[in-house]
ChimeraX commands (.cxc) that place a marker at each C-alpha (Angstrom):
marker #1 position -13.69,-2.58,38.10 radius 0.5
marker #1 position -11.13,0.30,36.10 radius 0.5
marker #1 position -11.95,-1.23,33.05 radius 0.5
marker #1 position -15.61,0.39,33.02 radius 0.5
marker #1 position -14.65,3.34,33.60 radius 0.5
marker #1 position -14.15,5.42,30.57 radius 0.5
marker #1 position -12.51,8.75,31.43 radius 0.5
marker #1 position -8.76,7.67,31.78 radius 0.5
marker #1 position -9.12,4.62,29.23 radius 0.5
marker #1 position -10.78,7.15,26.25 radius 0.5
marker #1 position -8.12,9.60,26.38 radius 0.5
marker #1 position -5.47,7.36,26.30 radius 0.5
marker #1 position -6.97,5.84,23.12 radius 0.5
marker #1 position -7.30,9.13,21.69 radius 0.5
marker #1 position -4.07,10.03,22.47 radius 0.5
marker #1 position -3.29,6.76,20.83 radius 0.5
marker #1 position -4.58,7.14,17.56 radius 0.5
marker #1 position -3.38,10.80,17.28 radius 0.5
marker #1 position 0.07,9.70,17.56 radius 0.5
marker #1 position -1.05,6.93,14.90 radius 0.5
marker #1 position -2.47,9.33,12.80 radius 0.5
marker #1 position 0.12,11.81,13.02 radius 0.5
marker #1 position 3.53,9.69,13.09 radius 0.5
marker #1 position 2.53,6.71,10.95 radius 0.5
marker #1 position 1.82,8.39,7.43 radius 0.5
marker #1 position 5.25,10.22,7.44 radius 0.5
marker #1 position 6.71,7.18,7.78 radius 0.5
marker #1 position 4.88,5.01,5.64 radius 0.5
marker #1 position 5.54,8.11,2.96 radius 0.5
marker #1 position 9.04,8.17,3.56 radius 0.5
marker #1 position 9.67,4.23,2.49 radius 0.5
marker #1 position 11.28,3.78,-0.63 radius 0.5
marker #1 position 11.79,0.18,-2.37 radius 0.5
marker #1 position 14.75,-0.41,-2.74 radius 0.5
marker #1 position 14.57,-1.50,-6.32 radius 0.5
marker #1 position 12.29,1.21,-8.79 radius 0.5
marker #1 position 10.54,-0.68,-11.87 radius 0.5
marker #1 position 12.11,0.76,-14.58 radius 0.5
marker #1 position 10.33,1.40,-17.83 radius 0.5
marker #1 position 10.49,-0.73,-21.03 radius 0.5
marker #1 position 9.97,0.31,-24.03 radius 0.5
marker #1 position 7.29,-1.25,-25.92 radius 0.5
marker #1 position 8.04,-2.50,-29.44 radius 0.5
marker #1 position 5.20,-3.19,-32.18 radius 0.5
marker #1 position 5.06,-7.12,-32.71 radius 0.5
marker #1 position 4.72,-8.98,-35.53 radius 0.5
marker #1 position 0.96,-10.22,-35.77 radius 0.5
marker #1 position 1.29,-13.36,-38.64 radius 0.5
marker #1 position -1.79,-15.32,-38.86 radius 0.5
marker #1 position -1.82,-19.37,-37.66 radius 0.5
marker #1 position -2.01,-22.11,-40.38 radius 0.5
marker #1 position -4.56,-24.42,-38.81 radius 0.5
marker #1 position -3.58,-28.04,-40.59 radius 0.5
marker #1 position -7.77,-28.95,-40.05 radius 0.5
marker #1 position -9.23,-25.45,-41.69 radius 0.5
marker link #1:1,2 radius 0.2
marker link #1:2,3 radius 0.2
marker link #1:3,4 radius 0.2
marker link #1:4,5 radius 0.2
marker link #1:5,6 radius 0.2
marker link #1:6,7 radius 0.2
marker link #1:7,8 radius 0.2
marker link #1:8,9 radius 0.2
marker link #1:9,10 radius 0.2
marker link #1:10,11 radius 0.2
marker link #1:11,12 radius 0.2
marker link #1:12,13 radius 0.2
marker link #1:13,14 radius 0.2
marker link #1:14,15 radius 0.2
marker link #1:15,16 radius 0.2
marker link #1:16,17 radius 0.2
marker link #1:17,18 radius 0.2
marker link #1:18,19 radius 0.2
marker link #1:19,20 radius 0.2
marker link #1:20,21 radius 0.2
marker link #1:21,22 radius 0.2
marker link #1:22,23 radius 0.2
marker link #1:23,24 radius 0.2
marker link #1:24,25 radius 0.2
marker link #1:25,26 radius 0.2
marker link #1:26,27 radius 0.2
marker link #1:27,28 radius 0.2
marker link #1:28,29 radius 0.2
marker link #1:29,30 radius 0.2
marker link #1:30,31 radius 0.2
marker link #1:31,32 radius 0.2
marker link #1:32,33 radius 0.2
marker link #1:33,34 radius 0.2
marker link #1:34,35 radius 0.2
marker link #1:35,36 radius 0.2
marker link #1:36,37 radius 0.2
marker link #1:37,38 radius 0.2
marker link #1:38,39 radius 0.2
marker link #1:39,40 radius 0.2
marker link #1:40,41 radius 0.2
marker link #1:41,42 radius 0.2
marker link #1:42,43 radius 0.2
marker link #1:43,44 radius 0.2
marker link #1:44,45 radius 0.2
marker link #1:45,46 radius 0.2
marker link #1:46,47 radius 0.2
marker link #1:47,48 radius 0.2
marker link #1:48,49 radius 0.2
marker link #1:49,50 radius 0.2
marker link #1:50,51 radius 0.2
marker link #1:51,52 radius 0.2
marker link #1:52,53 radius 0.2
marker link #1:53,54 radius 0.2
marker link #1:54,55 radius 0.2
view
């Protein structure tokens, strides 16, 4: 049976994974969303305590 034997199936899958390894980070690097977050500014709040009607 070809499946059981190694030699031509192992180098393709190291072929494989070099071309993975090689190709796929440049592209996944490359992406850009296509909408940034943009920053907000942060303002101080108010901090007023709560009038509890039972305290």
């Amino acid at each position: 049976m070809p499946q059981l034997l190694p030699t031509p199936w192992f180098m393709t899958l190291v072929f494989a994974w070099a071309v993975f390894l090689c190709f796929a980070p440049a592209k996944v690097k490359s992406h850009s969303f296509s909408n940034e977050p943009a920053s907000v500014k942060t303002q101080k709040l108010e901090k007023t305590s709560w009038n509890w009607p039972w305290s």
